[in-house]
C-alpha positions as CSV (number, residue, x, y, z in Angstrom):
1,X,9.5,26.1,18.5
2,X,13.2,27.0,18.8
3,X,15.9,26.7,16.3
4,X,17.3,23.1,17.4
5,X,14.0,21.5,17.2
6,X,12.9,23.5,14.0
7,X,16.7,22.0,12.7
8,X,15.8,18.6,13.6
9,X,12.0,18.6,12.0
10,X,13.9,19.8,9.1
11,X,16.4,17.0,9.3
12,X,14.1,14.4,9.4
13,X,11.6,15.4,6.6
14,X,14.9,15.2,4.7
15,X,15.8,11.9,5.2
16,X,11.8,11.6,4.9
17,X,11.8,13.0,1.5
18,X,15.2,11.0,0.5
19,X,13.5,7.7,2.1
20,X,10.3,8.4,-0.1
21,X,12.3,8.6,-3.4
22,X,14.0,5.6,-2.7
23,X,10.2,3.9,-1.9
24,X,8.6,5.9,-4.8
25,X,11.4,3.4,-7.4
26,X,10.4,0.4,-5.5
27,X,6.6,1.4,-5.5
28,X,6.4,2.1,-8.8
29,X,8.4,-0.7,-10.1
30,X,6.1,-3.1,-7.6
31,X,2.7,-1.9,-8.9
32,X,3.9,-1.5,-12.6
33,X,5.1,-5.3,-12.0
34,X,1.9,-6.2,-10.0
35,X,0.1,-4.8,-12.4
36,X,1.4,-6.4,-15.4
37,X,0.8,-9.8,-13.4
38,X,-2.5,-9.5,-12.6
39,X,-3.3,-8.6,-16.5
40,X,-1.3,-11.4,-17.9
41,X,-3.9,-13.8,-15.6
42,X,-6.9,-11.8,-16.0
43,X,-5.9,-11.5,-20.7
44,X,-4.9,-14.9,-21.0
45,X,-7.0,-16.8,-18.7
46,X,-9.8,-14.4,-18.8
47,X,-12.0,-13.0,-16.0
48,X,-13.1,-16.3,-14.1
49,X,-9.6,-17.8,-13.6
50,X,-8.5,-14.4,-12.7
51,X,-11.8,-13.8,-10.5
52,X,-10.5,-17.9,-8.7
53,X,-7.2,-16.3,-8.3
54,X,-8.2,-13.2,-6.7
55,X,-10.4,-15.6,-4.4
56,X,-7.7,-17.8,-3.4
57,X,-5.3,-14.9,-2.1
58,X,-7.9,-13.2,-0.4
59,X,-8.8,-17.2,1.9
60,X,-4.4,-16.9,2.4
61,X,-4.4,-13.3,3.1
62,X,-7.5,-14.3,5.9
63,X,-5.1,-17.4,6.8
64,X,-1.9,-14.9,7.0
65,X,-3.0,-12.5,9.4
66,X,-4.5,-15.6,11.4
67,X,-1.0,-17.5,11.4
68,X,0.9,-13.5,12.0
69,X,-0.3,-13.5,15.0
70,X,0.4,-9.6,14.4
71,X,3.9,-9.8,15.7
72,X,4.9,-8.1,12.4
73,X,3.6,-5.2,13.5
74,X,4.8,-5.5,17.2
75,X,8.1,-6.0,15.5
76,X,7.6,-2.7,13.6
77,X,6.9,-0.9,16.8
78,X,9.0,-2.6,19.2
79,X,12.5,-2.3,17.7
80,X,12.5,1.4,17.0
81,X,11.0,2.0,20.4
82,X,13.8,0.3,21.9
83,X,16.4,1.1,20.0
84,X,15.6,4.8,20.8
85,X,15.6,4.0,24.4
86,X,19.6,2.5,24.0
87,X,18.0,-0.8,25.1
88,X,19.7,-3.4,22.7
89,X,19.3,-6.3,24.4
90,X,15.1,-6.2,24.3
91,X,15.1,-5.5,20.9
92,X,17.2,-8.7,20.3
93,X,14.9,-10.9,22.8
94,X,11.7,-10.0,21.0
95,X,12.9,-10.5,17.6
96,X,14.1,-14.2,18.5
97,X,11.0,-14.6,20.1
98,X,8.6,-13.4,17.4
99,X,10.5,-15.6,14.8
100,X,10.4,-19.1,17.0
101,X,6.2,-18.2,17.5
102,X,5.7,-17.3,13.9
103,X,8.1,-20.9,12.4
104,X,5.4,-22.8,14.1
105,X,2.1,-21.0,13.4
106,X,3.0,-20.1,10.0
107,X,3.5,-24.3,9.1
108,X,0.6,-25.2,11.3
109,X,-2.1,-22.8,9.3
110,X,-0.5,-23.5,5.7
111,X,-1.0,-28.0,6.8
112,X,-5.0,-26.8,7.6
113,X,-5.2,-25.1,5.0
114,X,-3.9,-27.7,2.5
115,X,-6.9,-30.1,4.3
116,X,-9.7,-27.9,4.2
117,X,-9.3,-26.8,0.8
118,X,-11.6,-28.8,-1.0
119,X,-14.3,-28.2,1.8
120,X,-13.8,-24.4,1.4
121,X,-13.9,-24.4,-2.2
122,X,-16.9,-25.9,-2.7
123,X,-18.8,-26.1,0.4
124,X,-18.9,-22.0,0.3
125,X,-17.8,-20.7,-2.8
126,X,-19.6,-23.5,-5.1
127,X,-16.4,-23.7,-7.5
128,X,-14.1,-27.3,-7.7
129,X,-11.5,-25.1,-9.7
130,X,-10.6,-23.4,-6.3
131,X,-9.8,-26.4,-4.9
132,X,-5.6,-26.6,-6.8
133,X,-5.5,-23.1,-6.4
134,X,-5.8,-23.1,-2.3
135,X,-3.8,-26.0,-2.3
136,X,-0.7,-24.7,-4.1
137,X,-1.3,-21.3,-2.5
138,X,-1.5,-23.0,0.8
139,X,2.5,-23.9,0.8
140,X,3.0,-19.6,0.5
141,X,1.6,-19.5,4.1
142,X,4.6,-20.6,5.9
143,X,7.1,-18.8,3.9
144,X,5.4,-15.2,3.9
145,X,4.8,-15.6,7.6
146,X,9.1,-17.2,8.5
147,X,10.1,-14.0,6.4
148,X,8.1,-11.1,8.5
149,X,10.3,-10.8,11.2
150,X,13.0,-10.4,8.5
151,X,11.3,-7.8,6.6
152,X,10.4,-5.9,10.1
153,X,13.7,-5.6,11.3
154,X,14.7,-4.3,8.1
155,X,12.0,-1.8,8.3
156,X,12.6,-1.3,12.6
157,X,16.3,-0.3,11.6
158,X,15.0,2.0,9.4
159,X,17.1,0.8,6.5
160,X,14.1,1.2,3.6
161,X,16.3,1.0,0.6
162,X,16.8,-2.9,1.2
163,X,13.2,-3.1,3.0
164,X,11.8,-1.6,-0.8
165,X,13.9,-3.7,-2.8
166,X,13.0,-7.0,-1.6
167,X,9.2,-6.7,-0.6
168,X,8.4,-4.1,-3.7
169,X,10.4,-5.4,-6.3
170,X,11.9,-8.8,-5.9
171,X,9.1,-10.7,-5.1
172,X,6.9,-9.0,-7.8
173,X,9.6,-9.8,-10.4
174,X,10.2,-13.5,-9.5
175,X,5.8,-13.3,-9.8
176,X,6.0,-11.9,-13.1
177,X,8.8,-13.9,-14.7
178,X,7.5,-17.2,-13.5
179,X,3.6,-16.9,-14.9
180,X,5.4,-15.7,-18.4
181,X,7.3,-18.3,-18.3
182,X,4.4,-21.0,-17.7
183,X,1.9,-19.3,-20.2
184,X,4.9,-19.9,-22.7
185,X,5.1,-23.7,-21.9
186,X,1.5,-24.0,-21.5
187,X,1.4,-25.0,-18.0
188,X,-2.6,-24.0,-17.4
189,X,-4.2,-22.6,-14.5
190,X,-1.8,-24.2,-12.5
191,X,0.2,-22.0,-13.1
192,X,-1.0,-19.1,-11.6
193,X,-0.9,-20.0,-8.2
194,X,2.5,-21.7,-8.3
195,X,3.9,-18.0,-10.0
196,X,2.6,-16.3,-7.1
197,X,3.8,-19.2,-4.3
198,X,7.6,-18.6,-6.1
199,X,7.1,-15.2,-5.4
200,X,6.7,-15.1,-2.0
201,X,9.7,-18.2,-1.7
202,X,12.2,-15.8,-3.4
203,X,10.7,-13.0,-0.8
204,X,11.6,-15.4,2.3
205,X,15.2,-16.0,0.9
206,X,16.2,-12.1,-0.1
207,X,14.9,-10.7,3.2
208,X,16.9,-13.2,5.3
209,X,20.2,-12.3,3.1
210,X,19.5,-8.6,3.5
211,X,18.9,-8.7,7.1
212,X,21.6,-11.1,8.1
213,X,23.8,-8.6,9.5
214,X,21.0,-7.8,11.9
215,X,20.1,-11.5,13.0
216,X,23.8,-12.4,13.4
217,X,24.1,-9.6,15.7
218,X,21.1,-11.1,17.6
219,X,22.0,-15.0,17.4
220,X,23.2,-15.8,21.0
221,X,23.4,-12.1,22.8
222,X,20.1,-12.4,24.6
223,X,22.1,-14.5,27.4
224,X,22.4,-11.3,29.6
225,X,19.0,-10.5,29.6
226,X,17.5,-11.3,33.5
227,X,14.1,-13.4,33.0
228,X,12.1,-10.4,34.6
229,X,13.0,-8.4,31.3
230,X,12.1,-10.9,29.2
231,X,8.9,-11.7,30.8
232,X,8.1,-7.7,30.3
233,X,9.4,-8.1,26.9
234,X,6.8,-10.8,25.8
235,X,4.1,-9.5,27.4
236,X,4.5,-6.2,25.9
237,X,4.9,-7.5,22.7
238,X,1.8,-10.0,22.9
239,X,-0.5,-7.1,24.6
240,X,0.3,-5.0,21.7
241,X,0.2,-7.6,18.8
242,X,-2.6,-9.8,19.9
243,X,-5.1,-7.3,19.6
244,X,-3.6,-6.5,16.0
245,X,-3.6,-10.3,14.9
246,X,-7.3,-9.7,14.8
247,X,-7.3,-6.8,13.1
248,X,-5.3,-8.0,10.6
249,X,-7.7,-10.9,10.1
250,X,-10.5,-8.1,10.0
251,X,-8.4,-5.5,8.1
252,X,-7.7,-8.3,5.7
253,X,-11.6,-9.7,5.8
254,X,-12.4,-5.3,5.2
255,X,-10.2,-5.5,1.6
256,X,-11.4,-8.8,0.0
257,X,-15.2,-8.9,2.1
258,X,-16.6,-7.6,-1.6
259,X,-14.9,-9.6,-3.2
260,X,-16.2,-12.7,-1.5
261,X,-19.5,-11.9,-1.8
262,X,-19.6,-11.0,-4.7
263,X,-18.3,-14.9,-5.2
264,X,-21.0,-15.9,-3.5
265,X,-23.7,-13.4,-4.6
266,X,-22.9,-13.5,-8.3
267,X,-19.9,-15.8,-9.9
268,X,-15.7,-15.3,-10.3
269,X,-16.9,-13.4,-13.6
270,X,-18.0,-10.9,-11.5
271,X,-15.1,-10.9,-9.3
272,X,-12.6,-10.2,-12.3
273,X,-14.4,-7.7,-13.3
274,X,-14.2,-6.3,-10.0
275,X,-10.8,-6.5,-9.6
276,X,-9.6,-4.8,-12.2
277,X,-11.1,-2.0,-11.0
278,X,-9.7,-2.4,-7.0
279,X,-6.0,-2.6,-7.8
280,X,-6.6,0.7,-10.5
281,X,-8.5,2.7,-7.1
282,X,-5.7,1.2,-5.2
283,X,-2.7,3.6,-6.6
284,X,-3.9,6.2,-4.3
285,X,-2.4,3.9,-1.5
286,X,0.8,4.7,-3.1
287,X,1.4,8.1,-1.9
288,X,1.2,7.5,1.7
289,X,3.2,3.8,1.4
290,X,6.0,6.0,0.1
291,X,6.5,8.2,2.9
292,X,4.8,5.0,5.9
293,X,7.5,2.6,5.5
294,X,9.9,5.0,7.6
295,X,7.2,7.4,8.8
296,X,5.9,4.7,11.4
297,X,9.1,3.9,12.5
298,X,10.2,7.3,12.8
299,X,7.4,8.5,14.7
300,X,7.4,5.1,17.4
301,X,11.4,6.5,18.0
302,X,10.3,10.0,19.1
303,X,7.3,9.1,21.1
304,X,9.7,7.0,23.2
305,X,11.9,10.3,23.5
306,X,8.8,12.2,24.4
307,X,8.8,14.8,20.9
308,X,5.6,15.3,20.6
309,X,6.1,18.5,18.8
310,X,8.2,17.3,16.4
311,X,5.8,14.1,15.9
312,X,2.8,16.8,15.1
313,X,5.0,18.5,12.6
314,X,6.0,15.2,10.6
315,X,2.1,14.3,10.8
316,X,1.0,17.4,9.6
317,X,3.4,17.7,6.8
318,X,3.4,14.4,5.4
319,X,0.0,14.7,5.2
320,X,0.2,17.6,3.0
321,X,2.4,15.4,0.3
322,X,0.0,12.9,0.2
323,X,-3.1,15.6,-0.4
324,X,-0.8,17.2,-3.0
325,X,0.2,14.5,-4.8
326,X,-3.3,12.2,-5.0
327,X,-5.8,15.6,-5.8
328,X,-4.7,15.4,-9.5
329,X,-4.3,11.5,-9.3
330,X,-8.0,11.3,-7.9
331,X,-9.8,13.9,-10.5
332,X,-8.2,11.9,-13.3
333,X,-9.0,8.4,-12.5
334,X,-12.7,9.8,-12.2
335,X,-12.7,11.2,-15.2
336,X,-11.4,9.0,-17.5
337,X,-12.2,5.4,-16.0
338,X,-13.6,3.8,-19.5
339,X,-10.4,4.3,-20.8
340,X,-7.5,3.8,-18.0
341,X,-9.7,0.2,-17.8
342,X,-9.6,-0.5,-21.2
343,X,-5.9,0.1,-21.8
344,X,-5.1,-1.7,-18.8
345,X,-7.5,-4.6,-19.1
346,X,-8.6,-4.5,-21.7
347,X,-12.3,-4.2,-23.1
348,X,-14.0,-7.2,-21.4
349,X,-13.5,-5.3,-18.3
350,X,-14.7,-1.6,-19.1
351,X,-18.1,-2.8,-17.4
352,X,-16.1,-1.6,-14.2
353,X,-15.9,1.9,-14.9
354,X,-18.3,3.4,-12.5
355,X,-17.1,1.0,-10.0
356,X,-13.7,2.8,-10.1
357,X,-15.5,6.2,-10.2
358,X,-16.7,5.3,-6.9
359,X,-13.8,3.2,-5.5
360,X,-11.5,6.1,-5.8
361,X,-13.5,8.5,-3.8
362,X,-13.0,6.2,-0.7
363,X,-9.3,5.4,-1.6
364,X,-8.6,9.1,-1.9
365,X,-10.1,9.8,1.6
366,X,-8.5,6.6,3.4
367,X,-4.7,7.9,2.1
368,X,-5.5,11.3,3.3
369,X,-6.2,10.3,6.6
370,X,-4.1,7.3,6.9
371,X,-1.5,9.3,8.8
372,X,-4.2,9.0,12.2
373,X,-4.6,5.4,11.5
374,X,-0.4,5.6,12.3
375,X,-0.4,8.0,15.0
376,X,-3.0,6.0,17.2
377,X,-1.0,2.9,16.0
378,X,2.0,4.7,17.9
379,X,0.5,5.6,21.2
380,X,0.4,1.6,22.1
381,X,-3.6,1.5,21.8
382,X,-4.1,-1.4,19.6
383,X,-7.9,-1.9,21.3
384,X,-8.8,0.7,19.8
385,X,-7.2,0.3,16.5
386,X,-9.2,-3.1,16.1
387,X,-12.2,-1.5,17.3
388,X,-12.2,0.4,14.9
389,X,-11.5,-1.6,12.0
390,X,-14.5,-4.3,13.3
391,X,-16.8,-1.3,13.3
392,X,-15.8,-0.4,9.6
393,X,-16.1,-4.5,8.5
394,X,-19.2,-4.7,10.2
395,X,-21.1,-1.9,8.1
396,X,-19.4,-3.3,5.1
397,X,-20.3,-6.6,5.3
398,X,-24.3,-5.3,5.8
399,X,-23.6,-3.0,2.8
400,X,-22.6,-5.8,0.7
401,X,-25.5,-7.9,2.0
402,X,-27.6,-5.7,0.4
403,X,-25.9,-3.4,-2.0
404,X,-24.7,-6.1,-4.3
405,X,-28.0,-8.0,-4.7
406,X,-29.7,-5.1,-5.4
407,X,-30.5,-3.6,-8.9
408,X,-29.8,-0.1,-8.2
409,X,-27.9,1.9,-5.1
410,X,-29.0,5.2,-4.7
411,X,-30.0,5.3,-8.4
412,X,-26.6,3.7,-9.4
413,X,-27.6,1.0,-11.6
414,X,-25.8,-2.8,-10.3
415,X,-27.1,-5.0,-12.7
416,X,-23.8,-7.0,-12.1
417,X,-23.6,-6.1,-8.6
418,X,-20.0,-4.5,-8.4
419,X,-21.2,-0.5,-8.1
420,X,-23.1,-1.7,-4.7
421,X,-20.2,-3.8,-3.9
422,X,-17.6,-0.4,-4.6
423,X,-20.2,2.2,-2.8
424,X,-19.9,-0.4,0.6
425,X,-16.4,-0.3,0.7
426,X,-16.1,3.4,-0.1
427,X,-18.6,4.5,2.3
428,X,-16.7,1.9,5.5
429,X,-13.7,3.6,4.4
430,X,-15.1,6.8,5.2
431,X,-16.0,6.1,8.6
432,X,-12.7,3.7,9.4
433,X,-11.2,7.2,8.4
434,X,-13.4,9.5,10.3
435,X,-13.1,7.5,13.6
436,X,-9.7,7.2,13.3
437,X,-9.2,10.9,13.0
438,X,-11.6,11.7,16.0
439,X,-9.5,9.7,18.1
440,X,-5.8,11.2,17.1
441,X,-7.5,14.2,18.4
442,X,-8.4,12.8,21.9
443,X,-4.9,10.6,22.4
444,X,-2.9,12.9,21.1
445,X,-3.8,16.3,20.1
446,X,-3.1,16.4,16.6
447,X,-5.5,17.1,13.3
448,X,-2.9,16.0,10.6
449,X,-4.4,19.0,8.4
450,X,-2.2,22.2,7.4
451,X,-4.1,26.0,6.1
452,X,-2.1,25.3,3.4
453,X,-3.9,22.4,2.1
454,X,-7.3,24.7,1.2
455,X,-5.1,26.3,-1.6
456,X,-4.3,22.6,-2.8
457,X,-8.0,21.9,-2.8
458,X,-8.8,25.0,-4.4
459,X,-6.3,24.4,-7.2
460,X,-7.3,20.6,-7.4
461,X,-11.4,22.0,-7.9
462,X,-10.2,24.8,-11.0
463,X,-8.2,21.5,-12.3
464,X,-11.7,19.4,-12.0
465,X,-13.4,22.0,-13.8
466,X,-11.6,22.4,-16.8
467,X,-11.3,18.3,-16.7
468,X,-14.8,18.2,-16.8
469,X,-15.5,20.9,-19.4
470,X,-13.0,19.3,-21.5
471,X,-14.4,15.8,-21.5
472,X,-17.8,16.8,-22.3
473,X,-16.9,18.9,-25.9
474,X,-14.3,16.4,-27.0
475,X,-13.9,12.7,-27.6
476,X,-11.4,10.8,-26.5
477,X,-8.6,8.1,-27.4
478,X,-6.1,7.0,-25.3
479,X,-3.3,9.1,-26.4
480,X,-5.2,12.2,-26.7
481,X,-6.1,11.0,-23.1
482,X,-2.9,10.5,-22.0
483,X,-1.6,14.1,-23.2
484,X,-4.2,15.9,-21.7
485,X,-3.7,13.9,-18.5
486,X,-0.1,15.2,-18.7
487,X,-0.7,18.9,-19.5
488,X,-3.4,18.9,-16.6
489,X,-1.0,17.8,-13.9
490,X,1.3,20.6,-15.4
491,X,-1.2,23.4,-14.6
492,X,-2.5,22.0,-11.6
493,X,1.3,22.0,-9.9
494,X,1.3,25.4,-11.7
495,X,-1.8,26.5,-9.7
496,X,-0.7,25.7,-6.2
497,X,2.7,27.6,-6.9
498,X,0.6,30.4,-7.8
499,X,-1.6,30.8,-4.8
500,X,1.1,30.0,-2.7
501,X,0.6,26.2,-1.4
502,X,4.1,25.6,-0.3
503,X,5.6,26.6,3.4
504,X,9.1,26.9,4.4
505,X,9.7,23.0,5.0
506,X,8.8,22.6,0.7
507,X,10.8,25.2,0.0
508,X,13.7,23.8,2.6
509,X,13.3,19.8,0.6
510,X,12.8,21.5,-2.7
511,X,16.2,23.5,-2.0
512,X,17.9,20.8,-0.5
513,X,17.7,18.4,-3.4
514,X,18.0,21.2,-6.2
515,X,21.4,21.6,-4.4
516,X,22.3,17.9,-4.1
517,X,21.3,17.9,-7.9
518,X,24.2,20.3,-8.4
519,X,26.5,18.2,-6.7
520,X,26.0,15.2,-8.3
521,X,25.6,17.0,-11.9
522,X,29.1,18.9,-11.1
523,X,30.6,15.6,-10.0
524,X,30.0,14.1,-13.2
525,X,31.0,16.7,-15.1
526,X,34.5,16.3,-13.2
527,X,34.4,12.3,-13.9
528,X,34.2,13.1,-17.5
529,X,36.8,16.1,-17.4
């Protein structure tokens, strides 16, 4: 690797590492928000409205994906692949295209929705409550799926800030002011679902106002584009996104399958309780989603400039940060489930414990390897990216099919049915990781793994040790909890500086934002002066 290229790897784990921290406040903000949400529904209603909510967004997440047609994530690829070729003119063509498709689809599925919601409600799921909650929900179907092409070209121009603000925080906020509000007039359970429709309204509008400057750029300057280009433009696009508009159906089906059938094994009882352990297991998500939202787009520009060696590097080290980050995250959500549950829930839902013992393990694995999931993503083979995806539903659906009736799993005791429900998904997620991993390796030649990372394991293992030593002499509340938590992500970033986990690209981040600390500390000393 020669200086320029080892300059430019540099340069772009900067901007990487910038981007992140910028994601990381909108992350954060979003789950703490999402959160707080879900816990207001699940307190105050209690776990079977909350179990009918989480029902009803997983049938209009199905309905999304359906009425997507995956042209979100063509967008995603299409514009930074474009715009790194200096090809303007196809970038605006497929945009306009993508939104006129996705206008109509997105008010076609939210109308058949809106008819069929009584039929699903009770016809499968056995429960007349579900029937207001699809129907209010069904009105968020055309707005979430108008405002995707708004939210990808802020993502395809790379400009994250915005991207994070609206989609992390906005619409979260909007969610959470709006179901205070009604608990405080005493709207009901009606409620609920209108909160989260508002939501995703206020989404629609804040993504079209912070990409306007892109779609007035696009608005009539597709004129000079011959009909031969715009053929190739389309088909491209649809070759690429209609594969994915199934897996997005199937990826959706994957995340909420368990849930589901737990509806339909057991009762929305069981699906609260559930689902307050998911969303807990699904911080580990975080991690990569800081560093995704420009890492995809990053990665599409400089496979259509041919740097592979500078895409291996990015892979590889990004996948470090998210090992390094969700070791300590993992080994304390396993060891203190009871109690994260209980101050988060509450204790109705502490019932969920070993659930998100075993949830984590799969969420911890799935954010390691995410990164292949991406780099396949990139090389145009979305075949294979559903293939595997309707592999990995399959085996959970059968898992579920008989884990959750079942008393026990592999000695796991599932009187409730929610630990067979967790070891499905956890054990799919394994092997949607795993085959996604084997085939990075045969498209593109890269193992997103670094040396380095078997000192981070090593330290995360002496941190597991002492966790577990500690738990068993001592009982805990959840302060003491909470300080230990603290002082044990202390020593474990202690350990990995000691046996030498960090390379020269750490070092060069670490160093470049110490000194940009300097600045902006020095600069305020001058304001003040």
């Amino acid at each position: 690797m020669d200086n320029n290229e080892e300059n430019e790897i540099q340069i772009s784990l900067r901007i990487l590492a910038k981007t992140s921290f910028v994601v990381f406040i909108g992350v954060i903000l979003s789950r703490l928000m999402s959160y707080v949400y879900r816990i207001a529904i699940a307190r105050y209603f209690g776990p079977e409205v909350y179990g009918i909510f989480v029902l009803g967004t997983a049938i209009i997440g199905w309905v999304a994906s359906i009425a997507g047609l995956g042209l979100y994530e063509g967008l995603i690829r299409f514009i930074p692949l474009h715009n790194g070729k200096k090809e303007p003119l196809k970038t605006n063509y497929l945009v306009k295209f993508a939104s006129k498709m996705l206008i109509v689809t997105g008010m076609f599925s939210g109308v058949i929705l809106f008819i069929l919601s009584d039929m699903i409600a009770i016809g499968i799921f056995h429960d007349p409550s579900l029937t207001l909650f699809l129907r209010i929900l069904a009105v968020s179907i055309p707005l979430s799926v108008m405002a995707s092409p708004f939210l990808a070209m802020l993502r395809g121009y790379e400009n994250i800030a915005r991207y994070s603000f609206v989609f992390n925080i906005c619409q979260n906020f909007v969610k959470l002011a709006f179901i205070g509000l009604f608990i405080l007039l005493g709207v009901g359970q009606a409620g609920v679902p209108w909160s989260y429709t508002l939501g995703i309204l206020s989404l629609l509008v804040l993504s079209y106002m912070y990409s306007k400057k892109y779609t007035e750029k696009i608005v009539g300057k597709t004129k000079n584009l011959d009909e031969k280009s715009r053929r190739e433009v389309r088909n491209e696009l649809l070759n690429y996104s209609i594969p994915l508009l199934f897996f997005g159906i199937v990826s959706t089906l994957f995340y909420w399958i368990d849930s589901a059938m737990i509806g339909y094994f057991k009762s929305s009882i069981e699906v609260g309780l559930y689902n307050s352990a998911t969303p807990i297991a699904m911080l580990l998500f975080i991690t990569y989603e800081l560093f995704s939202q420009l890492f995809f787009p990053m990665i599409n520009r400089e496979y259509g400039r041919k740097n592979f060696n500078k895409i291996k590097e990015l892979s590889k080290q990004v996948s470090k940060w998210v090992l390094m980050i969700n070791l300590p995250a993992l080994i304390i959500l396993f060891f203190f489930p009871e109690i994260i549950i209980n101050l988060l829930f509450g204790s109705a839902y502490v019932g969920a414990s070993r659930a998100l013992q075993i949830l984590v393990v799969g969420t911890f694995v799935s954010s390691l390897f995410s990164i292949s999931n991406s780099l396949v993503s990139m090389t145009g083979k979305s075949k294979i990216v559903l293939m595997n995806i309707l592999i990995a539903t399959t085996i959970n659906v059968i898992l579920n099919y008989f884990f959750i009736p079942a008393e026990s799993v592999f000695g796991i005791s599932n009187i409730n049915g929610i630990n067979g429900a967790a070891l499905a998904t956890t054990i799919s997620l394994i092997i949607l990781n795993g085959l996604f991993l084997i085939q990075t390796w045969r498209l593109v030649r890269i193992i997103p793994l670094r040396r380095k990372m078997i000192q981070i394991f090593i330290g995360g293992m002496l941190l597991a040790v002492a966790m577990l030593y500690i738990r068993d002499k001592f009982t805990f509340t959840i302060w003491s909890a909470m300080s230990v938590t603290i002082a044990s992500v202390i020593l474990y970033f202690v350990l990995i500086l000691i046996m030498g986990a960090l390379d020269r690209n750490d070092k060069h981040i670490i160093s470049s934002l110490f000194e940009k600390s300097k600045k902006i500390l020095k600069l305020k000393g001058e304001q003040k002066i």
